[in-house]
N, C-alpha and C positions, 0 to 999 in steps of 0.2 A: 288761478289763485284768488284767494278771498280775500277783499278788501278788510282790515280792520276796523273795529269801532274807533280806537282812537293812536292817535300816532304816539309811541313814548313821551314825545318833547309836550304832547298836553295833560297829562299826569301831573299837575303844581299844583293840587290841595292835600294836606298833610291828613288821612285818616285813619285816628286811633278808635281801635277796636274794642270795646271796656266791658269789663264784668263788674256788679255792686258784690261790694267784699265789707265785712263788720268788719271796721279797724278800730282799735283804740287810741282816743285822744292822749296823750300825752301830758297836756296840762290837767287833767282834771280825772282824767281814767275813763271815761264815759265810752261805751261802744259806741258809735259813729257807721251810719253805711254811706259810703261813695263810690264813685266809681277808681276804676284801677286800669289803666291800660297792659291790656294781654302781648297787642302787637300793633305796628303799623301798617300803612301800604299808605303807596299814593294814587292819589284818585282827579279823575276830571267829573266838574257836572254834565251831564245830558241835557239839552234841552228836549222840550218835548214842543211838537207839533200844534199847532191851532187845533186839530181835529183831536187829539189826546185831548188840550185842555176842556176841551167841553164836554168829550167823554167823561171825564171825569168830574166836574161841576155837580154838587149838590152829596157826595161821596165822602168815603171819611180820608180818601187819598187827596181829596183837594188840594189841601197846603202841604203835600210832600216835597220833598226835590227826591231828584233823581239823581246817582252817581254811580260812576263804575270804574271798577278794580279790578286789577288782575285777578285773574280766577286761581281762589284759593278756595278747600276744600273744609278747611276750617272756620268757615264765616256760616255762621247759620242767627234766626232768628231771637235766640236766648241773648244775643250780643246789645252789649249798645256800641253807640259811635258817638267820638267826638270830633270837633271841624272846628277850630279856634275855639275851644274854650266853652262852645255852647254842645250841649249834649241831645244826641237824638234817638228816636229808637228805630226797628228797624221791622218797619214795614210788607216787604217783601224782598227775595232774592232771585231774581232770572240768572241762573249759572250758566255757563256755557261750557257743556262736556263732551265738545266739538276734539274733534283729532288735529284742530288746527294749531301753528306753532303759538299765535298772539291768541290769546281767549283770555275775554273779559266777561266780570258779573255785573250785573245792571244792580244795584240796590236802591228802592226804595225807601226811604226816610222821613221823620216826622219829630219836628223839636219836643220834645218834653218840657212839660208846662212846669213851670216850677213849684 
């Protein structure tokens, strides 16, 4: 049997998955784009290795984190994500389209600068 990446019990960061949608302001009428949350999941960070981090040094993955979510089939890179309130984009996706019962995606992520 195959070990899983992470155990349920360490799944405790809340991440919403968001699309920019035009809404309109209300006070003023003005279209507005923000983001909108489609759905959640919860998520743990990954660390990464000493040897990851120097692989990647000098790269535009430098200052990503890395988190992973239950493998759902509707996370792809058009998404954004948010983690408290701070929004990120989404970098890459490592799926795992394993026959196993636990599979998780590794995502990728990078704060968007405001």
């Amino acid at each position: 049997m195959v070990k899983p990446l992470f155990k349920p019990s360490d799944l405790n960061v809340k991440v919403s998955f968001t699309t920019i949608k035009t809404v309109t302001n209300p006070n003023n009428g003005n279209s507005v784009k923000k983001p909108v949350t489609l759905f959640t999941k919860w998520g743990a960070y990954k660390r990464r290795t000493i040897n990851q981090q120097y692989t990647i040094l000098g790269t535009t993955t430098e200052d990503s984190i890395v988190i992973g979510v239950r493998h759902d089939n509707s996370i792809n890179k058009t998404l954004g994500i948010t983690i408290d309130n701070v929004n990120y984009q989404i970098l890459d996706i490592s799926s795992d389209e394993s026959n196993n019962y636990l599979t998780y995606d590794l995502i990728t992520i990078k704060k968007v600068a405001k």
